[in-house]
C-alpha positions in Angstrom: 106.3 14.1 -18.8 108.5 15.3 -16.2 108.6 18.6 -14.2 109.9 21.5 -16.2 113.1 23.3 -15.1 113.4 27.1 -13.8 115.5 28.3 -16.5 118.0 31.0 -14.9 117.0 33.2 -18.0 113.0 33.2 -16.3 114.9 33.8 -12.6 116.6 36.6 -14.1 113.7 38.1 -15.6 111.3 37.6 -12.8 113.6 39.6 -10.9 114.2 42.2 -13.1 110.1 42.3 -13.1 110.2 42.6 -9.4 111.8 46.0 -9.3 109.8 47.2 -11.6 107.0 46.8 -9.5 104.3 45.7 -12.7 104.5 45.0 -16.3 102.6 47.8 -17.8 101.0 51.5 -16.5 101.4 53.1 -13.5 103.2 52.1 -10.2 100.0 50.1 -8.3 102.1 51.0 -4.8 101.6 54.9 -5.1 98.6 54.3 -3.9 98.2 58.4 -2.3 97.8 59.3 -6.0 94.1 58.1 -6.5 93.2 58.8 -2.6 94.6 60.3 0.4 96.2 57.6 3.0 93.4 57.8 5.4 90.8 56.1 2.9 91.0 52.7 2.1 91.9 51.3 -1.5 91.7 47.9 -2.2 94.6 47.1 -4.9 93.3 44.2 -7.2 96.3 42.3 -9.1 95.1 40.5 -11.9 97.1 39.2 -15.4 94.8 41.0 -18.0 93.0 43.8 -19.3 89.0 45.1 -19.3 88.2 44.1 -22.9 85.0 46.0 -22.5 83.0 48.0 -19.7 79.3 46.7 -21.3 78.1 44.2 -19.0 76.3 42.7 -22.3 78.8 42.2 -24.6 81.5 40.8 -22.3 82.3 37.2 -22.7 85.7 36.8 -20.7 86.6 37.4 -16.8 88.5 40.4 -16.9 85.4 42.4 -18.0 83.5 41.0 -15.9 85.3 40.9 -12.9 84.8 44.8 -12.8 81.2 45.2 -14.2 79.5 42.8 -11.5 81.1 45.4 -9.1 79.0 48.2 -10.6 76.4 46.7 -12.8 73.6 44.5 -10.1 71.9 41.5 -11.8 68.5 40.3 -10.7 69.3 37.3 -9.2 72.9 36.3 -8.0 74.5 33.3 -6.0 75.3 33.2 -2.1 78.7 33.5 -1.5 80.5 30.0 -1.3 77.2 28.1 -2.4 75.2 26.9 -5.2 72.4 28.6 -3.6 70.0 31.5 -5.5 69.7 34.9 -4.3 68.6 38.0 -4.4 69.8 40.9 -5.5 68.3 43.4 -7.4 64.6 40.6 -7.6 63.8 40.5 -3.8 61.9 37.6 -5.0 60.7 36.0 -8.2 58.1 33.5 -8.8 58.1 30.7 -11.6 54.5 29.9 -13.2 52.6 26.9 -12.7 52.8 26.0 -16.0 56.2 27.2 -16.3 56.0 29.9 -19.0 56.6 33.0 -17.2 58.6 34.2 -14.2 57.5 37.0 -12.2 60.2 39.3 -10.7 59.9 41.7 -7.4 62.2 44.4 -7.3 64.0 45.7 -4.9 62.4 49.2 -3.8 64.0 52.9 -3.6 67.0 51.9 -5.3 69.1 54.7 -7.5 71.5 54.8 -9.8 74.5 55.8 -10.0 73.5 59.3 -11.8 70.3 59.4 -9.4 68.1 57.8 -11.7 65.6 55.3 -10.4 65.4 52.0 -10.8 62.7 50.5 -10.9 60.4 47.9 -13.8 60.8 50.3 -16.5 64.6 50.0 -16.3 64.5 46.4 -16.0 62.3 46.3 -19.4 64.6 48.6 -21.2 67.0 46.3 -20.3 65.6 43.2 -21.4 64.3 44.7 -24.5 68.1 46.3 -25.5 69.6 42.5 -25.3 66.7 40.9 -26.8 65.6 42.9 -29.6 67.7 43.6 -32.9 65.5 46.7 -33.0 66.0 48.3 -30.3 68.4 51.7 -31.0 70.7 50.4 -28.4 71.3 47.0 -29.3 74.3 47.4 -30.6 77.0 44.6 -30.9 76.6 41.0 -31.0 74.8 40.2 -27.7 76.7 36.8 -27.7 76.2 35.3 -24.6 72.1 36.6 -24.6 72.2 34.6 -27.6 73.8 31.6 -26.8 71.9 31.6 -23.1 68.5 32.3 -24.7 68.8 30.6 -27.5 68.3 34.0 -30.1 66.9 37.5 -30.2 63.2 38.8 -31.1 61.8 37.6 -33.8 63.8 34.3 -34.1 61.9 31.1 -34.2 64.3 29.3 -31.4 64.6 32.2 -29.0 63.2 31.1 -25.9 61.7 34.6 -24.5 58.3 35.7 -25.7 58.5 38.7 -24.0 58.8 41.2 -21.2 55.8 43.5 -19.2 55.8 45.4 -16.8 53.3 44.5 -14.2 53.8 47.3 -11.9 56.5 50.2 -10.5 58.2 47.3 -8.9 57.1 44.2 -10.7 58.5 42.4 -14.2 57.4 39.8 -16.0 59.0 37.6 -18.3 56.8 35.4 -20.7 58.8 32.2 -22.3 57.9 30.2 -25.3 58.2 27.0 -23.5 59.8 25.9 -20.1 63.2 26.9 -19.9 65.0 25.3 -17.0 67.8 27.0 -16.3 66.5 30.6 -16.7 66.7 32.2 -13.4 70.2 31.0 -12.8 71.2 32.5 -16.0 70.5 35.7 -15.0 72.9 35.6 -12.3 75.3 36.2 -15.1 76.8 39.6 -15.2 75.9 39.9 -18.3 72.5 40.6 -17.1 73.5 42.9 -14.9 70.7 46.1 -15.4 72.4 49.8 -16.3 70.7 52.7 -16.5 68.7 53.9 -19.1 69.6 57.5 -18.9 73.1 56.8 -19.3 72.9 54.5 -22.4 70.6 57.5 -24.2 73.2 60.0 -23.0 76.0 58.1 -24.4 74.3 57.0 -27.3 74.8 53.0 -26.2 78.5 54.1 -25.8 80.5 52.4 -22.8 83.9 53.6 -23.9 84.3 56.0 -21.0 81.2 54.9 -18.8 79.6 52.7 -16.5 76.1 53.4 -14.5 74.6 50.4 -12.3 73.2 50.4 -9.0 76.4 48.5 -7.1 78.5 49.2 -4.1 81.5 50.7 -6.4 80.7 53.2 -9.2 83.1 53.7 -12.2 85.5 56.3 -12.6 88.2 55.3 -15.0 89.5 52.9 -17.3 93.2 53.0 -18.6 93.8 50.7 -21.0 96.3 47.8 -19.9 96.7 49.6 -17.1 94.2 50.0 -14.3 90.4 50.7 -14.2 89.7 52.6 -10.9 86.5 52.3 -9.3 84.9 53.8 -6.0 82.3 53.8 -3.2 79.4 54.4 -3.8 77.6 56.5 -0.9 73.9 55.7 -1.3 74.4 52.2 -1.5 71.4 51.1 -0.4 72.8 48.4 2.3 74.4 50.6 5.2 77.6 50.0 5.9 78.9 48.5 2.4 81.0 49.1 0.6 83.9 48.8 3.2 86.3 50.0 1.6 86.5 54.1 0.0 88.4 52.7 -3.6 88.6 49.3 -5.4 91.3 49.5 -8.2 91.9 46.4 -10.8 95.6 46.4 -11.6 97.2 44.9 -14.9 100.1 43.1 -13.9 100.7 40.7 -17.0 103.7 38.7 -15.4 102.6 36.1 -12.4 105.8 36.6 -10.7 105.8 40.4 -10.7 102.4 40.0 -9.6 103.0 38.1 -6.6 106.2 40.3 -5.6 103.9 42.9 -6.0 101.6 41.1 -3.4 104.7 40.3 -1.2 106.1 44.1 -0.8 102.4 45.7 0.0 101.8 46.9 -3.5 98.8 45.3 -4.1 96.2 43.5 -1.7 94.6 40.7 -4.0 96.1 38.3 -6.3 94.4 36.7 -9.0 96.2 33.9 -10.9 98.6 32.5 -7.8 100.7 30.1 -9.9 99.8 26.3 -8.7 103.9 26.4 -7.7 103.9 29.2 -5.6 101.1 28.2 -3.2 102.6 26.0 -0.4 105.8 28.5 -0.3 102.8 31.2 0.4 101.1 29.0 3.1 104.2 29.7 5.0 104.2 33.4 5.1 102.5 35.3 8.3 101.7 38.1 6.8 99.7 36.6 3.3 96.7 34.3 2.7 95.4 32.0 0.3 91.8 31.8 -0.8 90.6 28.4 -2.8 87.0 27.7 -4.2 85.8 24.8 -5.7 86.7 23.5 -9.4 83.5 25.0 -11.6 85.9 25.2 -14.8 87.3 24.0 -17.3 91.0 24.3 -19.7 90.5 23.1 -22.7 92.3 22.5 -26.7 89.7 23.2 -28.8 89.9 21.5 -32.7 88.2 23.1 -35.4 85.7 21.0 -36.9 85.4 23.1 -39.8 89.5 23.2 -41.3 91.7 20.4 -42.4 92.3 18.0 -40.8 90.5 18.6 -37.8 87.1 17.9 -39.7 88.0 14.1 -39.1 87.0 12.9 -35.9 89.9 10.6 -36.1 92.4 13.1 -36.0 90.9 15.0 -32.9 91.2 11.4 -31.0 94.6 10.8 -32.0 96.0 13.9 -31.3 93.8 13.3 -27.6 95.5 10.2 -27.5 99.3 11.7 -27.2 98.2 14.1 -24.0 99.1 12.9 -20.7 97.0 14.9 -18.3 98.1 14.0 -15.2 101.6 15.0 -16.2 100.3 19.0 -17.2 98.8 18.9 -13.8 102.2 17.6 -12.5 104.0 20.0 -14.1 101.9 23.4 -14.2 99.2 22.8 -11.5 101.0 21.2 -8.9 98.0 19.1 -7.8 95.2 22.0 -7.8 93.4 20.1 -10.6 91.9 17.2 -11.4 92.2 15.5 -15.2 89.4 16.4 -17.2 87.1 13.9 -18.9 84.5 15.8 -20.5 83.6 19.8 -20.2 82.0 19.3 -17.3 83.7 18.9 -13.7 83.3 15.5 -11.8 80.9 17.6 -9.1 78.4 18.4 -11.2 75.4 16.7 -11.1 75.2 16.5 -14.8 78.5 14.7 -15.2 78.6 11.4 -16.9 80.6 9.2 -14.9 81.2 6.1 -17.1 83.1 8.1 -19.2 87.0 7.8 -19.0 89.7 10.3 -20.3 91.3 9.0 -23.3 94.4 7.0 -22.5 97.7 7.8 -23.9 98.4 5.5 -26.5 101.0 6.6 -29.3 100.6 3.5 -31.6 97.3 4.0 -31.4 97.0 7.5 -32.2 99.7 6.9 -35.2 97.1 4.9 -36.4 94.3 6.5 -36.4 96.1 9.2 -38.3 97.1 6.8 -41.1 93.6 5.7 -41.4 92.7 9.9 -41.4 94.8 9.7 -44.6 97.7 11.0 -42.8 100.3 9.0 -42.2 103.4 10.9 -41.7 101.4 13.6 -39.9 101.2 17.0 -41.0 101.8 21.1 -40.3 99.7 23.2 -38.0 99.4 25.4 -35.6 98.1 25.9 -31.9 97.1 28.8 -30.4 98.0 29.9 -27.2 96.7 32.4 -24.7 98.4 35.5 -23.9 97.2 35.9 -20.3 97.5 33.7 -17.3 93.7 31.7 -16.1 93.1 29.4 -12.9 92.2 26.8 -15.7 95.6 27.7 -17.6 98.2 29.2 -15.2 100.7 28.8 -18.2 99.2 28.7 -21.6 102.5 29.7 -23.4 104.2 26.2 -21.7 101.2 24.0 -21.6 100.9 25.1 -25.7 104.6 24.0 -25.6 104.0 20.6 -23.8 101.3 19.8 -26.0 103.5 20.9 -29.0 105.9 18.5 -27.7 103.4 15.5 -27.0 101.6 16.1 -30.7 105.1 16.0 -32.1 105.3 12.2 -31.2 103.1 11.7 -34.3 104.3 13.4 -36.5 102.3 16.5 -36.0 104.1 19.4 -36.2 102.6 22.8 -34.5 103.7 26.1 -34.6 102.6 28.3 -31.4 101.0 31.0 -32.1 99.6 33.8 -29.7 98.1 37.5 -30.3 96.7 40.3 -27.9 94.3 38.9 -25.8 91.1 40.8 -27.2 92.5 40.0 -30.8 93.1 36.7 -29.5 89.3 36.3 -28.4 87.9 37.6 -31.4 90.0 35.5 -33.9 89.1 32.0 -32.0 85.5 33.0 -31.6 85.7 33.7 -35.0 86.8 30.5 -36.4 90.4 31.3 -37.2 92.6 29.0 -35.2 93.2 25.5 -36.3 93.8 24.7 -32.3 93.7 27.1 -29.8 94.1 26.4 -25.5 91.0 28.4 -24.0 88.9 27.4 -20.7 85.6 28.7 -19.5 84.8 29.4 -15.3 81.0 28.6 -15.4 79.0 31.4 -14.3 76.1 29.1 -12.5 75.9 25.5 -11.5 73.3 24.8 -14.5 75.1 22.0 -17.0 73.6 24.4 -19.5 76.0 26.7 -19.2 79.3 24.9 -20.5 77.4 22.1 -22.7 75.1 24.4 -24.8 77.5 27.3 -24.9 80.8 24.7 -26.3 78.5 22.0 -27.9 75.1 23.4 -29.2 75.9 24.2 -32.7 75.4 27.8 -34.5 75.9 29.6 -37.2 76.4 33.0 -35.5 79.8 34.9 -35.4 81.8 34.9 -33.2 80.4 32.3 -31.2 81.9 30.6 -27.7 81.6 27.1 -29.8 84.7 28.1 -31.2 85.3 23.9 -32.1 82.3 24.8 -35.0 81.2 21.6 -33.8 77.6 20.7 -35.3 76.0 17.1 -34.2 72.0 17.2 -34.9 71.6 14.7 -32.1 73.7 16.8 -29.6 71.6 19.8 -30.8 68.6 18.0 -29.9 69.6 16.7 -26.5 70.9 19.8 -25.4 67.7 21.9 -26.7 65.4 19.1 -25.0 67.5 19.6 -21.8 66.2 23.1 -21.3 63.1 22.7 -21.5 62.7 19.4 -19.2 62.2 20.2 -15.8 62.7 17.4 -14.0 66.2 17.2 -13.2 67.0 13.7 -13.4 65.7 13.6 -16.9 68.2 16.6 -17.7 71.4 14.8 -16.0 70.7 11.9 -18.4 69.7 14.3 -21.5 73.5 15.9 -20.7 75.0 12.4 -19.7 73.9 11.1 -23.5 75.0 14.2 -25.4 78.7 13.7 -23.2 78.8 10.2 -25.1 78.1 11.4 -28.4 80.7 14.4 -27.7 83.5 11.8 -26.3 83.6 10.0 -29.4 83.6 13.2 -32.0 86.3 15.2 -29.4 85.2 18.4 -30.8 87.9 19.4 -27.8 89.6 17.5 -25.5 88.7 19.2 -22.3 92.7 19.0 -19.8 91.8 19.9 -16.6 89.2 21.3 -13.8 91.6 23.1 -11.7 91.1 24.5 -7.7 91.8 28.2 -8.7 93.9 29.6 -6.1 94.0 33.5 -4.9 95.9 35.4 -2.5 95.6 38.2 -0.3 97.3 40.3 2.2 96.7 39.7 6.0 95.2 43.4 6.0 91.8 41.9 3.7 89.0 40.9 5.7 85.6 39.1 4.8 86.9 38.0 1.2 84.9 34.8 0.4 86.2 34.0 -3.3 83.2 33.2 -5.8 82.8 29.8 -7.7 80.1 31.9 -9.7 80.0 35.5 -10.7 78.8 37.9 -8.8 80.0 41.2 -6.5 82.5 39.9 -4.6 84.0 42.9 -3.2 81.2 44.6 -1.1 81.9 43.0 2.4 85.7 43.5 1.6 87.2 45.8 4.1 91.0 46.3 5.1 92.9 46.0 8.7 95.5 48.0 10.5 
């Protein structure tokens, strides 16, 4: 596949784009409107839209992104590493026998409506995402599910339950070992809200947002911005840096980056793979990259004709050149992708090779599928831009084009990005391009949420891909904890996956951010996690 063209139509627009300064809301340069000049207000460009401001229900970056600034889980990464640590828990300990984990909290901690926090509040917590019962446990709790394998009173959930052992002590009891527990609560979707506000509210977040975190929340327009800002009792002196932290919705990569260019906006999420050497040269910009923990992926769905036969996932795998997508829409900051997980981690199976393009094979295998002159279809596309899929609207073209070779003939198809989430999850789309950024260094994370089968909807398996003997490996994976037994537990289920290509993962890319001289201390996370506390800006 070679390189695509500019069109002059995309020039044109691009520029057109430019002088408007964003794609959507309010000018992100009239920065004097949420502050005056002398405070400091970080500008945050990004290509999409808060779906939701409950740190529980999220299941996609954009929410998250602002929750972990305001919402503190118990445990979090170190900046740049793969290393635990504390945030909330100033220490936890795991049991000898491995069946209950023992968190110290962080004392004389508020808030943000003054409210302390403290065990009770991590209980109340714990109990809302675990229990069906509890009056606030409302909406589907998908990722608690997935992660923790059901709620209260379910026979494969792996909690057994939650004490309090003291003001400043919790205590999680577990059914059996659970391996990757503690990293999973680095997720922000464990992030721990306050009480008060969720019986105030009713277990509304429409309009509200109470954590303990350097930024508190104070509004949220709708494809526009969601403005956040310090918060004063922060209980590390000195942090936050900066006096506001604003998330901009700039849909368009290029408007976003002109936005970047003229001073608009301080932070760039999304920099287009294209656009990063010409940004290299520029004095008064930088560019941040972290190590590849994702994944872009074309999901099949098991479930619909004809992508309930195997042999018509391989074939259509067959016609995708991978290193020509990263050619032409990653320009080298990715790697191809052999299975879901990247080549770093240690889970990875490394016999395994990508499937080769082979046309006359693929052509094949469709005629043996009982489909020899192809058929009609469609593929789903995303409507916003990800470091895993700069482009989904060409890549979802480029496929269309490689499938076409076979006489598979897709129709693109693309919605709102929240409808777009809850239609895949769902089970709607015959194909659809998605990705996942791992939110820890646990294999668990991408193999059990893409792979381990369920019945729940909407689910982040949105393949509906069900193997008994990939259910078993991946369910005796989290309980083993020995480590080398787990890489091989996840190395077998990769195997059994290859050949069924419930997806066909494309790439791991090197997701690529830039900033304004003016930003100091950024360190970009692989993980989740706050990543704006130590932010300040320069003269």
């Amino acid at each position: 596949m070679k390189k695509l063209a500019i069109k002059t139509s995309v020039v044109l627009l691009a520029a057109l784009l430019a002088l408007t300064g964003c794609s959507s809301g309010s000018n992100p340069s009239d920065k004097s409107s949420e502050k005056s000049a002398s405070e400091k207000i970080l500008v945050v460009g990004r290509g999409g839209d808060t779906v939701t401001l409950d740190p529980a229900q999220s299941t996609e970056d954009e929410s998250n992104r602002v929750t972990e600034e305001v919402v503190e889980t118990l445990v979090t990464y170190k900046k740049g590493t793969s290393d635990l640590s504390p945030l909330l828990a100033k220490s936890w300990e795991v049991s000898p026998d491995k069946l209950s984990v023992t968190f110290k909290l962080e004392e004389n901690v508020k808030f943000h409506d003054g409210t302390p926090f403290n065990a009770d509040a991590v209980v109340f917590n714990f109990e809302r995402w675990w229990d069906p019962n509890h009056p606030y446990h409302q909406g589907t709790f998908s990722i608690f599910k997935t992660d923790m394998g059901g709620f209260k009173g379910d026979d494969s959930t792996v909690i057994e339950g939650i004490e309090k052992v003291d003001d400043h002590t919790v205590r999680v009891k577990l059914k059996h070992p659970f391996a990757p527990f503690v990293a999973m609560l680095t997720e922000p979707q464990y992030g721990i809200v306050s009480p008060e506000s969720l019986k105030k509210s009713n277990g509304q977040f429409k309009d509200q947002l109470i954590g303990t975190g350097a930024f508190q929340f104070v509004s949220w327009t709708p494809n526009d911005k969601v403005v956040l800002k310090k918060n004063p009792e922060y209980r590390v002196p000195g942090f936050p840096k900066v006096d506001q932290l604003i998330f901009q919705v700039i849909k368009d990569n290029s408007a976003r980056l002109n936005a970047l260019k003229s001073g608009q906006i301080d932070l760039m999420e999304g920099v287009n793979p294209s656009d990063v050497s010409s940004l290299e040269k520029l004095p008064n910009l930088k560019t941040y990259t972290s190590a590849s923990n994702n994944v872009g992926y074309l999901s099949f769905n098991t479930k619909q004709k004809p992508f309930d036969d195997p042999r018509v996932r391989q074939a259509i795998s067959m016609t995708i050149d991978k290193q020509a997508l990263i050619d032409a829409f990653y320009y080298g900051q990715a790697e191809p992708a052999v299975t879901i997980l990247p080549s770093g981690s240690w889970g990875f199976n490394k016999e395994l090779k990508t499937y080769p393009v082979d046309i006359e094979k693929a052509k094949q295998l469709l005629a043996e599928a009982g489909y020899p002159n192809g058929f009609q279809t469609e593929l789903w596309a995303m409507p916003v831009a990800r470091p895993y899929m700069p482009q989904p609207e060409k890549i979802a073209t480029a496929l269309q084009a490689s499938m076409k070779q076979i006489g598979v003939d897709a129709k693109i198809v693309s919605f709102e990005w929240a409808t777009y989430l809850d239609k895949v999850q769902s089970g709607e789309a015959p194909m659809a391009l998605l990705g996942w950024s791992s939110a820890t260094w646990d294999p668990t994370t991408m193999m059990y949420t893409h792979h381990r089968s369920t019945d729940s909807v909407p689910t982040n398996n949105i393949s509906m891909y069900k193997n008994p003997e990939v259910d078993k490996l991946l369910d005796d994976a989290l309980q083993e904890p020995d480590q080398e037994k787990r890489a091989e537990m996840y190395k077998k289920a990769q195997e059994i996956i290859y050949q069924d290509a419930p997806i066909n993962p494309l790439v791991h890319s090197t997701p690529v951010r830039a900033a304004s001289a003016r930003v100091a201390n950024y360190v970009p996370q692989v993980t989740y996690g706050p990543q704006f506390t130590d932010v300040d800006l320069t003269n």
